[in-house]
Structures are given as structure tokens and as C-alpha cells.
Biopython code that builds the backbone (N, CA, C, O; Angstrom):
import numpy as np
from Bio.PDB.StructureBuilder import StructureBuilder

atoms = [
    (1, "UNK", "N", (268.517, 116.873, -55.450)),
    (1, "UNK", "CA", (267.623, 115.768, -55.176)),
    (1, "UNK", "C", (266.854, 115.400, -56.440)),
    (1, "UNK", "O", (266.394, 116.237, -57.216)),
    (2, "UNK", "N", (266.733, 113.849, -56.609)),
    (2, "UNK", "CA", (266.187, 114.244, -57.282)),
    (2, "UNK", "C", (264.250, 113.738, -57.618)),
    (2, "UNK", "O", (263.540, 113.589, -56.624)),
    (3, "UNK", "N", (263.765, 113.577, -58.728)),
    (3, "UNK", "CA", (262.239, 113.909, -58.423)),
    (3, "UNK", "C", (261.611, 112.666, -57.813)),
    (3, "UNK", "O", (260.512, 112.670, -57.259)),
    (4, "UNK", "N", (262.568, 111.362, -57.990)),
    (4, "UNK", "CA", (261.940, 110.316, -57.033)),
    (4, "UNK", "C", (261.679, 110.695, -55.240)),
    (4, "UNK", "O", (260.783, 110.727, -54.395)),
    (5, "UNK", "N", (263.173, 110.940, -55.409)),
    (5, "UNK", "CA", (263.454, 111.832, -53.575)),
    (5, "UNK", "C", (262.086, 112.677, -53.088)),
    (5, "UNK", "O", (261.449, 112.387, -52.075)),
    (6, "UNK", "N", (261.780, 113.705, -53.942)),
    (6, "UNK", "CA", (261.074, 114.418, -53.563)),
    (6, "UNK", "C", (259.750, 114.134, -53.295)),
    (6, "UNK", "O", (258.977, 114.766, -52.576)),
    (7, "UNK", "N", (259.515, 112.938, -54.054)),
    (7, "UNK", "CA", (257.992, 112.367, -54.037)),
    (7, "UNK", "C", (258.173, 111.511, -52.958)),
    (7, "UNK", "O", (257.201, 111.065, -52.348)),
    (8, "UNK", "N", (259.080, 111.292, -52.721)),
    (8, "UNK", "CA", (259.328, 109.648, -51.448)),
    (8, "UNK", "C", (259.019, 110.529, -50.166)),
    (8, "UNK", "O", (258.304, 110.067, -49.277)),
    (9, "UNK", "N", (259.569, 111.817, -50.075)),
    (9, "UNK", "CA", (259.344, 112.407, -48.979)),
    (9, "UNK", "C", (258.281, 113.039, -48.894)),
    (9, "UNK", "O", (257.808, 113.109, -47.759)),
    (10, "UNK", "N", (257.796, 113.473, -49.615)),
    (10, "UNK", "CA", (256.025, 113.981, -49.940)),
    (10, "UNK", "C", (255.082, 113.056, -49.022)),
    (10, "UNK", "O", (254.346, 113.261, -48.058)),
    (11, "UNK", "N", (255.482, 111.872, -49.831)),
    (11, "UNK", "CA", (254.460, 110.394, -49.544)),
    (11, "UNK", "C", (254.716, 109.915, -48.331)),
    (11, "UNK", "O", (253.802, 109.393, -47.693)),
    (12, "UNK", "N", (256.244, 110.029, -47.712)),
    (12, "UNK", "CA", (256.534, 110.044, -46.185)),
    (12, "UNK", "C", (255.647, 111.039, -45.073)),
    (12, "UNK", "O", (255.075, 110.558, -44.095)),
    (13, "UNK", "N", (255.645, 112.217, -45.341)),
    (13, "UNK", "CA", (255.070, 113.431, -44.696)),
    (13, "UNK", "C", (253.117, 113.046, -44.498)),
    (13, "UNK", "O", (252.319, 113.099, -43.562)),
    (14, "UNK", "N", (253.052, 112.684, -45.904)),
    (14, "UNK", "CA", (251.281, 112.663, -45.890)),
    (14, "UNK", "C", (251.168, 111.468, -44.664)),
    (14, "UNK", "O", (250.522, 111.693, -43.641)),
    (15, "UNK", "N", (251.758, 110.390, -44.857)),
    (15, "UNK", "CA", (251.887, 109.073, -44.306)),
    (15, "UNK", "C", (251.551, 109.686, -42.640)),
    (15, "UNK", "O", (250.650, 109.510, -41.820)),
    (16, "UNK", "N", (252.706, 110.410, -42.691)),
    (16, "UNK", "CA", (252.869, 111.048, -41.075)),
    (16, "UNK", "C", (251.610, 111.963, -40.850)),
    (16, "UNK", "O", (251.062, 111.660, -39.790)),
    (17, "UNK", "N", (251.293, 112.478, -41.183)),
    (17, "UNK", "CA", (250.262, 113.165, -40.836)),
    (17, "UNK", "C", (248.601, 112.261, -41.444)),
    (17, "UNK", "O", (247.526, 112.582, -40.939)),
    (18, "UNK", "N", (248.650, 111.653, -42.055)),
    (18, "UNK", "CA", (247.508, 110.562, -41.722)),
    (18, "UNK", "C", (247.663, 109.757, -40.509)),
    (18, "UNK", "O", (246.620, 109.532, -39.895)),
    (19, "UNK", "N", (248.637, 109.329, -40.089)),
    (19, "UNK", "CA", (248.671, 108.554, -39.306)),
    (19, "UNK", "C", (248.318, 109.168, -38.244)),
    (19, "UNK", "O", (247.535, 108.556, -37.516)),
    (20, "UNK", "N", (248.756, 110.510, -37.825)),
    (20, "UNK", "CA", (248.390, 111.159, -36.659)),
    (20, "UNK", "C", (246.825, 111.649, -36.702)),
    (20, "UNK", "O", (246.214, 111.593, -35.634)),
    (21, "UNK", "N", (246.144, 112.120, -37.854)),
    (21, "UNK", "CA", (244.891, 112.211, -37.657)),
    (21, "UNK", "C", (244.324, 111.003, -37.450)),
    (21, "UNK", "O", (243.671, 110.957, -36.407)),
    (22, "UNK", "N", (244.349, 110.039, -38.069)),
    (22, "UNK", "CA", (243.754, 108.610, -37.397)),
    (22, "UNK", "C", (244.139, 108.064, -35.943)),
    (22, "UNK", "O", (243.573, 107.067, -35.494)),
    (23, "UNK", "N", (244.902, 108.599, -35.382)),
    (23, "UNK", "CA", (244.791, 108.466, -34.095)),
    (23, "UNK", "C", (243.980, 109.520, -33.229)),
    (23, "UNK", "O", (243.330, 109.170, -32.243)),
    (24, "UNK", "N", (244.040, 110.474, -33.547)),
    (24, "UNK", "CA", (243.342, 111.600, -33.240)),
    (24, "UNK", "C", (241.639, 110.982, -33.367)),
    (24, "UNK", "O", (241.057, 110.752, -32.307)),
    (25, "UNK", "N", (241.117, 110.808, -34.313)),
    (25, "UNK", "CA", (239.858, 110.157, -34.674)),
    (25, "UNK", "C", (239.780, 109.083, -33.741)),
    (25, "UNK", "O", (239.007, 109.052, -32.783)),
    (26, "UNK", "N", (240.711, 108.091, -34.090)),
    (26, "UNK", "CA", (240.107, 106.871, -33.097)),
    (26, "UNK", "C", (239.507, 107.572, -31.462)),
    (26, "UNK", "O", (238.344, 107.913, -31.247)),
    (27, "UNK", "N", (240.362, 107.631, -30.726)),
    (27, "UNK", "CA", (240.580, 108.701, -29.634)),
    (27, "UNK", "C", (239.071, 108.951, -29.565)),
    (27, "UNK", "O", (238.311, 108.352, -28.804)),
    (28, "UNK", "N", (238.754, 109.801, -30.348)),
    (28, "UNK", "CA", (237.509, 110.563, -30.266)),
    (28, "UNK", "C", (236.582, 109.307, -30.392)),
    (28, "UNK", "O", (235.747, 109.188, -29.495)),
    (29, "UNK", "N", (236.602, 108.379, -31.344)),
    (29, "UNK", "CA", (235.408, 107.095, -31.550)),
    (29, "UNK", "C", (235.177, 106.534, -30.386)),
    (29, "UNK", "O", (234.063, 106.174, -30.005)),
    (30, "UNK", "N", (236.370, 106.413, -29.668)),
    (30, "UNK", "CA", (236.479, 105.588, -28.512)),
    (30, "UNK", "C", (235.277, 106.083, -27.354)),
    (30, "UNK", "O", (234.409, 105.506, -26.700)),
    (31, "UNK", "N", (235.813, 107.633, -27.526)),
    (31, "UNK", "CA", (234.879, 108.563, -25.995)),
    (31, "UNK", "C", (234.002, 108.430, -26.508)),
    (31, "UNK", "O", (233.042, 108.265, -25.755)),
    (32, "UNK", "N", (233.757, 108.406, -27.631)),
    (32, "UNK", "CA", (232.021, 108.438, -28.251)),
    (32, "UNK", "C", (231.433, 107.277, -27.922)),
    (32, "UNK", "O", (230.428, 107.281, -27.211)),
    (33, "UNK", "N", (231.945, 106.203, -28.364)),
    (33, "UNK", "CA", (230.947, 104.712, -28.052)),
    (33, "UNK", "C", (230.792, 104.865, -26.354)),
    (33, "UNK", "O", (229.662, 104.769, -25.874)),
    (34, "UNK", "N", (231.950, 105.102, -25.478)),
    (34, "UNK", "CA", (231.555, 105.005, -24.266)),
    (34, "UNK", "C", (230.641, 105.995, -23.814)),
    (34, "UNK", "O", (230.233, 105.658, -22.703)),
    (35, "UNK", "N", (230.174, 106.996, -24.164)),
    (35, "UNK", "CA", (229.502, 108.162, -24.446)),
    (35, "UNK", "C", (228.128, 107.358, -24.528)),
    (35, "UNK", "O", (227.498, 107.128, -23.495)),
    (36, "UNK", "N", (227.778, 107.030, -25.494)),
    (36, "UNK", "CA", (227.431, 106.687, -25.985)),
    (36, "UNK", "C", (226.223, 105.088, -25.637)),
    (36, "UNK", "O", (225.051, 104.784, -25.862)),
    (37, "UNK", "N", (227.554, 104.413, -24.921)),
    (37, "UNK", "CA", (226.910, 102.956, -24.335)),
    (37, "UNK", "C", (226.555, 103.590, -22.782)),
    (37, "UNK", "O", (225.681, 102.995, -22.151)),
    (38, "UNK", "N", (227.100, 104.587, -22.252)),
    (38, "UNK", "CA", (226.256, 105.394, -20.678)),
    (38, "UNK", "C", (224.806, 105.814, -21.196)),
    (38, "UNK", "O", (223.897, 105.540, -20.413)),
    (39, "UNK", "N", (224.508, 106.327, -22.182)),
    (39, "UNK", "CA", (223.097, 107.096, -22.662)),
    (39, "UNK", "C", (222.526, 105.929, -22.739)),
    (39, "UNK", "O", (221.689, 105.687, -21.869)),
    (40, "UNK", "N", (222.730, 105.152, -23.511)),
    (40, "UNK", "CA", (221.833, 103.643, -23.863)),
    (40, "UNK", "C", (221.386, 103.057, -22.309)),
    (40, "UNK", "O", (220.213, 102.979, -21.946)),
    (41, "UNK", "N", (222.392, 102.720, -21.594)),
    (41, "UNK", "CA", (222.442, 102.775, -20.451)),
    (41, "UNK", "C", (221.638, 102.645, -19.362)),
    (41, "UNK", "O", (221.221, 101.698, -18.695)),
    (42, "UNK", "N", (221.436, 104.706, -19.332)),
    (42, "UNK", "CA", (220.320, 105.375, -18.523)),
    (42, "UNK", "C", (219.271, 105.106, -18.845)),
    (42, "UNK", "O", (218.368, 104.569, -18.203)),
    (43, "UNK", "N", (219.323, 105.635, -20.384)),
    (43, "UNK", "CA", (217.536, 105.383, -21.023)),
    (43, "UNK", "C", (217.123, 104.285, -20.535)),
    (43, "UNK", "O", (216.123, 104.384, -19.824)),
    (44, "UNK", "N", (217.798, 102.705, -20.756)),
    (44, "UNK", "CA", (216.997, 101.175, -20.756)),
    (44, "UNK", "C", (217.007, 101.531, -19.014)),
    (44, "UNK", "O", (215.892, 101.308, -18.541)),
    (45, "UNK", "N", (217.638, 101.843, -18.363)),
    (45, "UNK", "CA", (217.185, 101.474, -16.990)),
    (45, "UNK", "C", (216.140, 102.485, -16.139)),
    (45, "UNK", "O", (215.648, 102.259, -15.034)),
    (46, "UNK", "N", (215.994, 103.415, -16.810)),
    (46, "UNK", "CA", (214.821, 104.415, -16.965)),
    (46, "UNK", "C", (213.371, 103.863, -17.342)),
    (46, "UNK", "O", (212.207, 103.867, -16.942)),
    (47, "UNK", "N", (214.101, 103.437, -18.259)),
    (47, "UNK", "CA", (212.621, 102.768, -19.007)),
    (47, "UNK", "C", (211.904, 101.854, -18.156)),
    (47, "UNK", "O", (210.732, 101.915, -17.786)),
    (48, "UNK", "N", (213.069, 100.728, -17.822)),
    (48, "UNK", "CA", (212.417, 99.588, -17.183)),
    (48, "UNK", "C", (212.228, 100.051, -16.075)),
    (48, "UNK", "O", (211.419, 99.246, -15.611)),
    (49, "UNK", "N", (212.474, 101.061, -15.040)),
    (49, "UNK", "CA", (212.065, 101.623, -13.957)),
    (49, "UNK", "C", (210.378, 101.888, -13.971)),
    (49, "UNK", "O", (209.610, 101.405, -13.139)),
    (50, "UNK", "N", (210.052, 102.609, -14.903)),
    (50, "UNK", "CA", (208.932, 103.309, -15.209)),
    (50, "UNK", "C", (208.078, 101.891, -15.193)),
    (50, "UNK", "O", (207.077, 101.627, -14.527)),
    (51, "UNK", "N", (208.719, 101.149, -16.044)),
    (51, "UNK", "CA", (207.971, 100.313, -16.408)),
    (51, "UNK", "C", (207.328, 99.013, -15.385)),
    (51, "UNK", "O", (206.233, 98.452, -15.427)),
    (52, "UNK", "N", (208.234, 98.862, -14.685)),
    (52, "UNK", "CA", (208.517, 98.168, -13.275)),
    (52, "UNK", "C", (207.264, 98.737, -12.414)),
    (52, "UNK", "O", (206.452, 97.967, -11.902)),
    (53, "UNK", "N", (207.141, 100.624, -12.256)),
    (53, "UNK", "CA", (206.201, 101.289, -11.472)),
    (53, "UNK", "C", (205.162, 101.035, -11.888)),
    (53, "UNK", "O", (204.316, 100.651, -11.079)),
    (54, "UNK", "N", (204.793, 101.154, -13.376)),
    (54, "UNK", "CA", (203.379, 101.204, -13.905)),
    (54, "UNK", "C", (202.915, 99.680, -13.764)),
    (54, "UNK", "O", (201.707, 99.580, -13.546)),
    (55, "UNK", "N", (203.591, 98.513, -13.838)),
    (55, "UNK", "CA", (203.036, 97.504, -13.358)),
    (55, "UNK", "C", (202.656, 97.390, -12.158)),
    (55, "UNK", "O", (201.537, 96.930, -11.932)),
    (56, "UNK", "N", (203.416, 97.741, -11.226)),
    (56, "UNK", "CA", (202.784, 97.490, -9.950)),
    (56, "UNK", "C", (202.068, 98.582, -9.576)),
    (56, "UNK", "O", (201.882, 98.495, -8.362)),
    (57, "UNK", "N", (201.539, 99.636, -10.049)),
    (57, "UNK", "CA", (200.363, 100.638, -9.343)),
    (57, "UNK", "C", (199.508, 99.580, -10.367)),
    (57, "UNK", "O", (198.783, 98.862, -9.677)),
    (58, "UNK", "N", (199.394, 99.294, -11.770)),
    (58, "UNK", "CA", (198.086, 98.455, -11.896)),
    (58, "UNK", "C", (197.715, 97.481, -11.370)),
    (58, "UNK", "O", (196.564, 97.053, -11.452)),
    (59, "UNK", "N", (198.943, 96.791, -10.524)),
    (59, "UNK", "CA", (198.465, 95.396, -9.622)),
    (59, "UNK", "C", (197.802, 95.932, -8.671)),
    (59, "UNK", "O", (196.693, 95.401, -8.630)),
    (60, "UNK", "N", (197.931, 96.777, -7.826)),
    (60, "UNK", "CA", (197.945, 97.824, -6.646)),
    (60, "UNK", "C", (196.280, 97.932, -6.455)),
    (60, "UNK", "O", (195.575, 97.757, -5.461)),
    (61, "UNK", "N", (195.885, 98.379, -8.157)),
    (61, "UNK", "CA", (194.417, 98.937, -7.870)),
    (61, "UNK", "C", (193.736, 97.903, -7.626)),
    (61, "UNK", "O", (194.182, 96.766, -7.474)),
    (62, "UNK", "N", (192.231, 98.365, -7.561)),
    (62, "UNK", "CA", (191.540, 97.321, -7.402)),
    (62, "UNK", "C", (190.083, 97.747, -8.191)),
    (62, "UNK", "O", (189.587, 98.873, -8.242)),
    (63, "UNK", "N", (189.731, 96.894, -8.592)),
    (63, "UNK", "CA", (188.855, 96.406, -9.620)),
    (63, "UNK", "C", (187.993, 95.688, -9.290)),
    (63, "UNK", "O", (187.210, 95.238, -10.126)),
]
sb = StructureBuilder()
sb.init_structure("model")
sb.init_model(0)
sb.init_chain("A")
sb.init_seg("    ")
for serial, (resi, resn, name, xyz) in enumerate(atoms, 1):
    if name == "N":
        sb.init_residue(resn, " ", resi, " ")
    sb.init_atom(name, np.array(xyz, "f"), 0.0, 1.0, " ", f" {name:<3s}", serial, name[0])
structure = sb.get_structure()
């Protein structure tokens, strides 16, 4: 073989195995944002819950 060959298949192999870790990664980005957009999620509707309560116990009182 000779040293072009050997580099063509080198550069084939890396190719292949980048390609499979970048799918591997995406994969993972993916669960993460959805991960991710559930937490955002909870918190804002948490928040505005709280926030929803504390307005109306101050309407509530009386003054």
C-alpha cells in the first residue's frame, strides 16, 4: 500500500468515528434542552403561582 492509501484510510476511520461521536453528543443536547425547557417550565409556573397567591391575600386584607 502505499503512503497515500494509508493516510486515505486514517482520514476515513477518524471521519467515522467523529461522525459517531457527534451523534452521540447531539443525542445528549437534545435530552438536555428538553431537560432543560421542563425546569424553566416548573420554575415560571411556580413563580407565577406564588405570585398569583401573594396578590390576592393582599387584596384579601383589609386596611
Amino acid at each position: 500500500m502505499t503512503e497515500t492509501q494509508i493516510m486515505f484510510e486514517k482520514i476515513h476511520e477518524n471521519q467515522k468515528r467523529v461522525r459517531t461521536f457527534n451523534i452521540k453528543r447531539a443525542k445528549k443536547q437534545k435530552k438536555q434542552a428538553i431537560i432543560d425547557n421542563v425546569v424553566m417550565f416548573l420554575a415560571s409556573s411556580t413563580f407565577l403561582i406564588g405570585i398569583m397567591t401573594f396578590i390576592a391575600v393582599i387584596e384579601s386584607m383589609k386596611f
